[in-house]
N, C-alpha and C positions, 0 to 999 in steps of 0.2 A: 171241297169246302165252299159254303155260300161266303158270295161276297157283304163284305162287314156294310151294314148302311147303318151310319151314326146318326142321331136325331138331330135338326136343324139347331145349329147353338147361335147364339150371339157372341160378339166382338166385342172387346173392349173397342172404343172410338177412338182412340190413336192410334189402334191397329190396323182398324178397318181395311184399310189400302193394302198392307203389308204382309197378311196372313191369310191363309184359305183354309181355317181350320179345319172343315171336311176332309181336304184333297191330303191334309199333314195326317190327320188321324187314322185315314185309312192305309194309306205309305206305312207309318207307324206301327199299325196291326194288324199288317202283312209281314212283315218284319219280325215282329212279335210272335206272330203263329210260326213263323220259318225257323225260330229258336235264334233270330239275330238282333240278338240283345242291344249291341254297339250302336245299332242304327236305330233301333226302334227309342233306346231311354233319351236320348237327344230332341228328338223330335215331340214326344211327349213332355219335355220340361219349357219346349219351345210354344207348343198349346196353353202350359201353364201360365207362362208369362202372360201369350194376350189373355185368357181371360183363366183365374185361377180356380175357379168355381168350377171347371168342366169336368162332369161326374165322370166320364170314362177313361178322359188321360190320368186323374186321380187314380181311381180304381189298377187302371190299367200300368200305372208306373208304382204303383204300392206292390203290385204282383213282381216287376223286374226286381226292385228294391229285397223284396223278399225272399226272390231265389238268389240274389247277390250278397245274403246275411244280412243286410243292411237293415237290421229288422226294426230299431228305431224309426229311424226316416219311412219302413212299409207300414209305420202301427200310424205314425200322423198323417200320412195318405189316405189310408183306410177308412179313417177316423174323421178326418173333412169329408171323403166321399160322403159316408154315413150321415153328416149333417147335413148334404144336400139332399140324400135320398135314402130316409130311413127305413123303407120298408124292399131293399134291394135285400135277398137272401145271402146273395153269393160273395158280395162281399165282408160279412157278417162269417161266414164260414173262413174267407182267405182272415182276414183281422183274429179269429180265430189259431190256425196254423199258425200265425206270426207269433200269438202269444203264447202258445204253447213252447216255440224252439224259447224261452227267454224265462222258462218257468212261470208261468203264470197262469196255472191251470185253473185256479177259480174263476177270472175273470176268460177265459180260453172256453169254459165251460158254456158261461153263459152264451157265449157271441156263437155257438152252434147251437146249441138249444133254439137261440132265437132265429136263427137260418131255418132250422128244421120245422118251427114255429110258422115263419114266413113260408114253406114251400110246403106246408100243408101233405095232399097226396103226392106229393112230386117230387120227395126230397129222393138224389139218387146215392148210389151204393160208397161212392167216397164219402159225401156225408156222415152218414151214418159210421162208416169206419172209422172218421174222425173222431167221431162224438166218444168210439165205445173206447178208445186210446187217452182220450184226456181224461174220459171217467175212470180209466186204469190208472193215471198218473196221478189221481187223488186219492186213491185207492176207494173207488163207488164199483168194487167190480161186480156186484148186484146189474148196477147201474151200465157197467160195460158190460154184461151179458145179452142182456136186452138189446142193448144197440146192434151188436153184432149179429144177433138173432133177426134183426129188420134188415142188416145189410144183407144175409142170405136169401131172406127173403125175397129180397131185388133181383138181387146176380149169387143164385147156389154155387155160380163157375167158377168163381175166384178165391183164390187161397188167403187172401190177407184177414178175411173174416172168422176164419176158423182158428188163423195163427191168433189173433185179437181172443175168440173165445177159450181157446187153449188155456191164455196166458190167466184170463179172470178164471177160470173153472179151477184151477191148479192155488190161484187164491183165495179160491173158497172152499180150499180143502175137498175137492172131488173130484179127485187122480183117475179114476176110469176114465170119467167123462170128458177129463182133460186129453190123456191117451187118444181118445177117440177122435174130440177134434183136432188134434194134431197129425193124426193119421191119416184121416179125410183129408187136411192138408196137401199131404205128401200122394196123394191117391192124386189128387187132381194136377198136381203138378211138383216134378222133380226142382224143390228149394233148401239151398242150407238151412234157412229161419226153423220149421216145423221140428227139420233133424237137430236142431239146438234145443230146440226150447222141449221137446219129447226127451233129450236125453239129458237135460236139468230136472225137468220131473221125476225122472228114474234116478239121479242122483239121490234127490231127496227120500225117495222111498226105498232108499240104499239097494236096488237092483243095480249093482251097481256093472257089471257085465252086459247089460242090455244098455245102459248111458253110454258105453265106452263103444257098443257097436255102430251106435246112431253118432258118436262123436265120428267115426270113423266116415262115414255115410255123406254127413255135412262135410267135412275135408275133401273126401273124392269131389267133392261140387266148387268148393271153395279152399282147395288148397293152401293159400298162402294167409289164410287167416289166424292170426297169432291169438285172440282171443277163443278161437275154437281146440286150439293147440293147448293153451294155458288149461282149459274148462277141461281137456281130456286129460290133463297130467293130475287135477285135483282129484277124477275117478281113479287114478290109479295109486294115489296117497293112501284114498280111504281103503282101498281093495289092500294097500300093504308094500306095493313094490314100490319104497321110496325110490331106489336108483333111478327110475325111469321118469318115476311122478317128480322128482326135483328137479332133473334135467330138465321136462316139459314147464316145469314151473317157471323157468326162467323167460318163458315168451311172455310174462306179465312187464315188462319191460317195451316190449313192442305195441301196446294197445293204451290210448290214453288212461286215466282213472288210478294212474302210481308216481309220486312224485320222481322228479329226474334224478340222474348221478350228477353228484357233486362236480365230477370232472367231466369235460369232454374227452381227455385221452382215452381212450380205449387200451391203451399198454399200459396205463394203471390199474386196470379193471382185475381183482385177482380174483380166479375161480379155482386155485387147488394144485397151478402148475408153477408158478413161480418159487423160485424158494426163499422163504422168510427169512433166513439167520441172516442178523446184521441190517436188516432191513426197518423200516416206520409202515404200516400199515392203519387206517384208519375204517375201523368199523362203524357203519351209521345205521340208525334206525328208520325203518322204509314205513311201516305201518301203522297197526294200533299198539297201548301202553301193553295189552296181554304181550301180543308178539313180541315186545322188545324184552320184557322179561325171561320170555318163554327163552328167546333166542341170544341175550347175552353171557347166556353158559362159553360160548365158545370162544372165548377174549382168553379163559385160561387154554388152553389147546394151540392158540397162535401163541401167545407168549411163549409156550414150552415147548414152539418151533426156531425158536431165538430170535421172534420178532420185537419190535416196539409197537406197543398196543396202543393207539387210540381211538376213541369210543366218543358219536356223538348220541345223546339220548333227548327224549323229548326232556321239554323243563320239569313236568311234575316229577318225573324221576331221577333228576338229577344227584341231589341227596341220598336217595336210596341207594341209588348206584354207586354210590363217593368208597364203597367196601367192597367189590366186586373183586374176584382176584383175578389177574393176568391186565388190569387196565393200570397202565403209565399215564396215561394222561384222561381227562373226562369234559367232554363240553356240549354246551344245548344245542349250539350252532356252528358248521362248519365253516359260516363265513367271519368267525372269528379269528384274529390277527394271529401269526405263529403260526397256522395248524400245515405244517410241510409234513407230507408224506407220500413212500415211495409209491404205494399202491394203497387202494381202498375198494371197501368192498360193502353191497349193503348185509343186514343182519341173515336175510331169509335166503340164503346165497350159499351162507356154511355151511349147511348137510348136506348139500350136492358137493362144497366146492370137497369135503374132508368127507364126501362119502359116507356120509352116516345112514345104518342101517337100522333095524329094528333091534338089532342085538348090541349095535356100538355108539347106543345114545349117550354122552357124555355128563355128567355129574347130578344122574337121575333122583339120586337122595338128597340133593339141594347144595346151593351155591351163591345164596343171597344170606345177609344175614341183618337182624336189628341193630338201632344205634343203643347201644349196650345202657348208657344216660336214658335216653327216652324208654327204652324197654325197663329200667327202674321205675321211673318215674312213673309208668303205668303200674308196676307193680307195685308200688306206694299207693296210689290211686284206688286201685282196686279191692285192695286190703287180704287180709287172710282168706281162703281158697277156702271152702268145707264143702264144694261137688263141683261136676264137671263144668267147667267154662267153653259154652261153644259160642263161636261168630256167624252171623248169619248174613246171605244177602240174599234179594229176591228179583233184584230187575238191575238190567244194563241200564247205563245212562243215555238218554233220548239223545238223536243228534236231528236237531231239525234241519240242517243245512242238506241232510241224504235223504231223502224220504225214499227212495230205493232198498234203504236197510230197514225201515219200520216195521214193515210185515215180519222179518228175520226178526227181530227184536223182539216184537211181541209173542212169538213161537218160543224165541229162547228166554222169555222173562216168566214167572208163575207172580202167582196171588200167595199177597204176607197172610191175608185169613187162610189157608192153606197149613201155617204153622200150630193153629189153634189146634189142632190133634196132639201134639207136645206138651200139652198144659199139663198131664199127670205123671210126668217127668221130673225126678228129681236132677234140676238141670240149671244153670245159670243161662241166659243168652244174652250173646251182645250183640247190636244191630253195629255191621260193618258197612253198609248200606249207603252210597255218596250220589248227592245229585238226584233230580229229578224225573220220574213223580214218582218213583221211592217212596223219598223221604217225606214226602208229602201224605202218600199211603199209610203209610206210621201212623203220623199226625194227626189221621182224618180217623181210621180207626183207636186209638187210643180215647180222641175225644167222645166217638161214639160208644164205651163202652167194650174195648177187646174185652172178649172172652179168653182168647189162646195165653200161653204165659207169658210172666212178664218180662218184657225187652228192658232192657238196659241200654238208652242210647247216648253215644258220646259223639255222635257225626258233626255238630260243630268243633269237635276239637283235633279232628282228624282229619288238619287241615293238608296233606300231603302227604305220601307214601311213607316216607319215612315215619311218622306216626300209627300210619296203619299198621306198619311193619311192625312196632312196637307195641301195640295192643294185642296184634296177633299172637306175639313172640309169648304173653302170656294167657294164651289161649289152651286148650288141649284138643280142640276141634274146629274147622273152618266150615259150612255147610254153605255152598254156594252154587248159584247159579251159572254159565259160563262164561263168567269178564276177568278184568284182569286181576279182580282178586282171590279166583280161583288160581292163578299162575303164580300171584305173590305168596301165598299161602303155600302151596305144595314145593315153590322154589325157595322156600326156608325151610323144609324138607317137617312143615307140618302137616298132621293127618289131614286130608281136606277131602268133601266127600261133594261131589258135580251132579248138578241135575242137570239130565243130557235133555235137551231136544230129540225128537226124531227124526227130525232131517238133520243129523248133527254135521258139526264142524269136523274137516278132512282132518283134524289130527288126531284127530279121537277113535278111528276107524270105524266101525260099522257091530262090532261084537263083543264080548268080553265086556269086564267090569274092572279092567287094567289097562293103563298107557305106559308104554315104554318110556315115554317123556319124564315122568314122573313117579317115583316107586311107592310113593307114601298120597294118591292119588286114588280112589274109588271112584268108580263109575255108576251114576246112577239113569240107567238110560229109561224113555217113554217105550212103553211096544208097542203102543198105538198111538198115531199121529194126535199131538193136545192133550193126552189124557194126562195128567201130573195125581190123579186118586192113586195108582197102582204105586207111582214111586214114592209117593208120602208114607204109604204103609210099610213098603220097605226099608222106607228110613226109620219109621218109628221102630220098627220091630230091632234094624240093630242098633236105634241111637239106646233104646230102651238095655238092653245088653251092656252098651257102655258104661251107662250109667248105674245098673245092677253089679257091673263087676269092680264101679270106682275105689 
C-alpha cells in the first residue's frame, strides 16, 4: 500500500503549537486501512477540533461513523466534506451508501448518479453496483439493469453484478434471463445469494422441485440460516406436504421482519405437546388481517381440548371477532391488564402445532359469522333482491411503509375496467373495495364515463369488518382478488371466487381450482405470468351461468 500523503492544511492559531495535523492524519489512516477503528476515530475528531473544515478527517470519519451505523453523524460528515469540496466523487457515492442503509433511496440515487457524473470514464465496478441496488430499491429496475450491465463491463469476474441483474430481470418479468444471470452467478463463484434468489424465481414460476433443490444447495453453503430454512418450508407448503413445510415455517421466528412473543419464557411457548385441560392459553395474531381470519378457526379445537381460550386480534377485527366460537376472552392488545395465561402461542403455529393435514383442515365450511343487527340493517338497506348480488374487490390496500411488497401487490391486484366485460350480465355488483387507490379507481372511472356495469358503492360506510361482514352476509357471491376479504368471505362459508396470481400465495398450492382451507372457495388462477384476459373470461362464462340459473 502507498503511503497516504495528505495535502498541506492549515491550523487553527490556537493550535498551531499543539497539533501536527499531517503527522495525526497519517497515524489515523494507517489505522483506518489496518481495520483499527478504536485508534484511528479518536484521532480524526482530534484533527477536527483544530481545524473543522479538514476535508479528509471529514470524509474519512464519515466512513468509520458509517461502518459503525452511526449513520446520522456519517450523512453530516459527508455532507460538510461536500461543502468544502463538491466535485470529490467518492464521497458522493459513501453519502450515498449511508442513505440508502436509512431508506432514502431517492435522495441515495441521486448522490451516485452524481459520483458516476463526477468520475466520468473511471467510475469502478462498486459504483456501478451501487447505483444498479438503489435503482432496484426504487423499483427503476430498467434502470438497475443498465448499471449492472456497466459493472460487468468493468469486472465480468465478480458475482455481485449478475446477483443485482438477476434480481431486476426477474422484475421485469423475464424469468429465463433471470435464470441465466443467476447461474452465471453461481458459475463464477460457489455463494448462498444466487442459490436463493434462483430458487425464489422458481418458486414463483411454481417449479417448485427445482426452488426446493437450490434451497438445499444455498444451506450446504450457509447452514445455519433460518431465512433460507423458512424460504424452503414455503416450497414445500405449495408442493402440499404441510407436515414438513409447518415445521420449517417455524424458523420465521429466527430471522428479523416478524413481530416477537409476547413472552420470554419459552415453557410457555405451546406447540402441540403440552396438555390444555384445565389450562389458559392465549392465542395472538402474528401477521396480516387475511392470516388472522384464515387462522382463527382453531380457538374452537383448543377449547374442545379443555382449554381457556384467549385470543389477541388486531383492532379492525376486534368486533368481528366478538362471535368466534371456542374464544373465552378477546383483546387488541396483550399488554392489556388481566391477560394471565398458562401458555401462548401465535395464530400461524396451529397446523403444525395440531398437525394439520390437507385432509384434516378444521371448519372449512366456515366459522365466522355476521352481527345478525348490522346484517338486517344491510338488508333493510339494500331492499328486495330481484338477481344476483355479487361483491367485488380488485386491489389490496397499498402499504407504503413496505415497498418490498409493491411489486407482489401490483401482480396480485387487476384493473376495475377489466369488470367492464360483466355489463351484459343480469347481475347486481357491490364494490367491497376499501382503501386506496381502489377506491380512487372507482372514482376516477365512473367520472370518466364507465362503460362496465353499474357498481353500487357503500365503502364509506363499511367502516370496519364487522360491516363488511354484513353486507357480505347478503350477498350471494364475493368475486375477489387475494386480501383479506377473500378470507372473510369464504370464512362465512360464502361462495367466493379468487383471482390467483401466478406466482400465487403458498396456501393456495400451485393446481387445482380448490383449497382445502376453504370449501366454498374457487380458484381462479393466471397460466400465464400478468395475464388476467384468460381469467376474466372464465369468470364471465360461469358468473354468466349463475346468473342464467338465478
Amino acid at each position: 500500500m502507498k503511503k497516504y500523503k495528505p495535502k498541506p492544511v492549515g491550523v487553527h492559531p490556537m493550535l498551531k503549537n499543539l497539533v501536527d495535523v499531517p503527522t495525526l492524519l497519517q497515524r489515523a489512516y494507517d489505522a483506518h486501512r489496518a481495520g483499527d477503528l478504536a485508534t484511528a476515530k479518536p484521532i480524526y475528531e482530534t484533527i477536527l477540533r483544530a481545524q473543522p473544515k479538514h476535508f479528509d478527517a471529514l470524509q474519512f470519519l464519515g466512513s468509520i461513523n458509517a461502518d459503525q451505523r452511526n449513520y446520522k453523524v456519517a450523512y453530516e460528515l459527508f455532507t460538510k466534506a461536500i461543502q468544502i469540496n463538491p466535485n470529490f466523487a467518492h464521497v458522493y457515492s459513501n453519502r450515498s451508501n449511508t442513505l440508502r442503509e436509512v431508506g432514502e433511496f431517492d435522495l441515495a440515487l441521486k448522490d451516485i448518479e452524481r459520483a458516476i457524473e463526477l468520475l466520468g470514464d473511471n467510475v469502478d465496478y462498486n459504483i456501478f453496483l451501487n447505483a444498479s441496488a438503489v435503482a432496484h430499491n426504487l423499483n427503476e429496475h430498467e434502470k438497475a439493469l443498465e448499471y449492472c450491465d456497466k459493472a460487468i463491463a468493468v469486472n465480468p469476474d465478480e458475482t455481485g453484478a449478475y446477483i443485482n441483474k438477476g434480481n431486476a430481470l426477474t422484475e421485469l418479468h423475464r424469468p429465463e434471463s433471470a435464470v441465466a444471470a443467476f447461474t452465471k452467478a453461481i458459475e463464477l463463484k460457489e455463494d448462498y445469494r444466487p442459490y436463493n434468489n434462483r430458487a425464489r424465481l422458481y418458486q414463483d414460476l411454481q417449479q417448485v422441485d427445482l426452488a426446493i433443490a437450490d434451497f438445499d444447495s444455498a444451506l450446504a453453503l450457509k447452514p445455519d440460516d433460518a431465512q433460507l430454512k423458512f424460504n424452503k418450508g414455503i416450497c414445500k407448503l405449495m408442493k402440499g406436504d404441510w407436515v414438513e413445510g409447518f415445521e420449517e415455517h417455524e424458523w420465521r421466528w429466527q430471522y428479523s421482519g416478524f413481530r416477537s412473543s409476547p413472552s420470554a419464557d419459552i415453557t410457555q411457548s405451546w406447540k402441540g405437546k403440552q396438555d390444555l385441560n384445565g389450562k389458559t392459553i392465549l392465542i395472538w395474531a402474528e401477521q396480516g388481517l387475511g392470516d388472522t381470519i384464515q387462522f382463527c378457526r382453531y380457538a374452537k379445537m383448543l377449547k374442545g381440548m379443555g382449554a381457556t381460550v384467549k385470543m389477541q386480534v388486531q383492532q379492525p377485527l376486534l368486533s368481528l371477532m366478538s362471535r368466534l366460537p371456542g374464544v373465552d376472552r378477546l383483546v387488541a392488545s396483550v399488554a392489556e391488564s388481566g391477560i394471565h395465561y398458562d401458555y401462548h402461542t401465535p395464530m400461524m403455529t396451529l397446523p403444525m402445532a395440531l398437525k394439520t393435514t390437507q385432509a384434516t383442515v378444521p371448519y372449512a365450511d366456515g366459522y365466522l359469522t355476521a352481527d345478525p343487527d348490522v346484517s338486517a340493517m344491510w338488508q333493510d338497506k339494500l331492499g328486495t333482491k330481484t338477481r344476483p348480488r355479487v361483491g367485488i374487490v380488485w386491489s389490496g390496500g397499498l402499504r407504503p411503509g413496505q415497498p418490498e411488497l409493491w411489486m407482489i401487490n401490483a401482480r396480485r391486484n387487476t384493473q376495475l375496467h377489466r369488470f367492464d366485460i360483466f355489463n351484459d350480465l343480469d347481475v347486481d355488483f357491490y364494490s367491497l373495495q376499501k382503501g386506496d387507490p381502489g377506491e380512487q379507481e372507482l372514482e376516477l372511472l365512473c367520472a370518466n364515463g364507465w362503460v362496465g356495469p353499474n357498481i353500487i358503492n357503500y365503502a364509506s360506510e363499511l367502516n370496519d369488518f364487522t360491516q363488511t361482514a354484513g353486507l357480505i352476509d347478503n350477498l350471494d357471491l364475493v368475486i375477489t382478488v387475494d386480501t383479506s376479504t377473500a378470507h372473510l368471505s369464504a370464512a362465512m362459508g360464502k361462495p367466493t371466487w379468487v383471482l390467483n396470481r401466478f406466482d400465487t400465495c403458498w396456501r393456495w398450492g400451485t393446481i387445482g381450482n380448490t383449497t382445502p382451507w376453504y370449501s366454498n372457495m374457487r380458484l381462479y388462477r393466471q397460466e400465464i405470468f400478468g395475464n388476467w384476459e384468460a381469467v376474466f373470461k372464465n369468470l364471465y362464462t360461469d358468473l354468466a351461468k349463475l346468473a342464467k340459473n338465478y
